[in-house]
N, C-alpha and C positions, 0 to 999 in steps of 0.2 A: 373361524371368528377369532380365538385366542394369538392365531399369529399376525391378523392384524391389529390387535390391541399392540401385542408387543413390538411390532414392528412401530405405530404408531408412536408407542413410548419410547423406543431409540429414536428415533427422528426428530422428536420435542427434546430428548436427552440433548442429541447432539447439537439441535440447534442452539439451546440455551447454554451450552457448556462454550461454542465456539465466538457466542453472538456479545458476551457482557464481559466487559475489562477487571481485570482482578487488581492490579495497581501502575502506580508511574514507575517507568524503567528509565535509566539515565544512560545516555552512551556520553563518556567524559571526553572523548577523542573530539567531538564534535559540540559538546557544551548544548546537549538536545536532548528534552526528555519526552517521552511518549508514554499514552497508557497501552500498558502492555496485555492483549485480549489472550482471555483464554483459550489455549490448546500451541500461542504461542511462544518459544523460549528465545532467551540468547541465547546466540549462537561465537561461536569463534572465529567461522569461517570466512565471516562479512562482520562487518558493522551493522546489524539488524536484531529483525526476530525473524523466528521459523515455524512453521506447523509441520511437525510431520506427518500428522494424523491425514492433513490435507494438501502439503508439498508447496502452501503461500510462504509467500517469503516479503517481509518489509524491509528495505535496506535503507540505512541515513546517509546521507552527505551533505557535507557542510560546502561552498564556493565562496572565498573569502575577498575582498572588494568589487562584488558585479551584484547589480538589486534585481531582485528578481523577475521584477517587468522588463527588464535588459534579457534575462536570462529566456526569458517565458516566447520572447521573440523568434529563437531560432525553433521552437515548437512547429513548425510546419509541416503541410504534408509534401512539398518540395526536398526539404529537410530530411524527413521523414524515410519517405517512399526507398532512397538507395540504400537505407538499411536496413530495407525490410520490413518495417514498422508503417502500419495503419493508424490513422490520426482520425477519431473519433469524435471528440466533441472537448470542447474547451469549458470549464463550469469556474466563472468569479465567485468563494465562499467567505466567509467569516469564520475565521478561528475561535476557538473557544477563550484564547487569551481578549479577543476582540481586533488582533488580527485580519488585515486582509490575506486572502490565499487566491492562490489559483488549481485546481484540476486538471490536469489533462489525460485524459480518457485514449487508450490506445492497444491494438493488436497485436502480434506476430505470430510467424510460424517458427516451431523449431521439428527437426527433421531430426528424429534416432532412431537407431535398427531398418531404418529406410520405409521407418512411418511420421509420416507430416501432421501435427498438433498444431492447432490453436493455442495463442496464448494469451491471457487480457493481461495487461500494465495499466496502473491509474498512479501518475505521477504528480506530487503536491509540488506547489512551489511558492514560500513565502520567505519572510526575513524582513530585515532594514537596511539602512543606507551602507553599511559595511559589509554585509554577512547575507548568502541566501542559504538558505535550507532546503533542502532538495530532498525528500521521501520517493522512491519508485517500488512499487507493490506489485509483485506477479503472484495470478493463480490460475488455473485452468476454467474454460468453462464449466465444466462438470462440478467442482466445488462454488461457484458462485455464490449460490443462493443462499451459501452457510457463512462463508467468509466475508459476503461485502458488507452487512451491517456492520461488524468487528470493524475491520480495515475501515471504513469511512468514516468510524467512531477513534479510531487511535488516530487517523490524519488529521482530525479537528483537535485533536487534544496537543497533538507539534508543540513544542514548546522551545525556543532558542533561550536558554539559561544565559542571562549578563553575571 
């Protein structure tokens, strides 16, 4: 009974440690700020944030004169399919700025040590008539259910700083 209590109580631990944003992080190379969820940092290596705890990864990009519905076109699974990439479901949201955004929802496999992983992408894409913003999110199945509240709460938060 005790090691499911305490088990019970890591689980709630980690959920609520990975699931609520601590504050806004700025990436200046891109003029883009996100809320930045706990468990993840800047990093150096990308333009992003990282978990190590859970190996997601949010990376920024900025695309400077193409709007994003130009952009959001080449999203296909035509597109798609020769690089590997599974196209999932496409989801039109509302930014927290009041923003329109787009979703797109997608898979891959990556193959190391000569074992083949799943891997889910949920890529944002909004902006204006100059600038799109590009957010792509990788985690693995197995962390899902701890990371996508986070991640779908920093994606609505996107912010392109004028």
């Amino acid at each position: 009974m005790n090691f499911y209590i305490k088990t019970s109580f890591l689980i709630i631990t980690l959920l609520y440690g990975v699931c609520y944003a601590q504050e806004r992080v700025t990436f200046e190379k891109h003029n883009v700020s996100i809320e930045q969820p706990e468990s993840f940092e800047k990093v150096d290596f990308f333009e992003g944030l990282y978990s190590k705890s859970t190996g997601a990864s949010i990376q920024i990009e900025t695309v400077d004169g193409v709007t994003y519905p130009f952009l959001a076109k080449g999203f296909t699974e035509d597109n798609l399919i020769p690089q590997g990439v599974t196209l999932k479901k496409k989801e039109e949201i509302q930014m927290q700025s009041g923003d329109k955004g787009l979703l797109i929802f997608m898979e891959f496999n990556v193959t190391q040590n000569g074992e083949t992983r799943v891997f889910k992408r949920i890529t944002l894409l909004t902006g204006n008539l100059s600038k799109t913003l590009m957010i792509n999110t990788n985690f693995s199945p197995e962390v899902e259910t701890l990371v996508y509240p986070a991640i779908y709460k920093a994606l609505l938060s996107a912010k392109l700083e004028e």
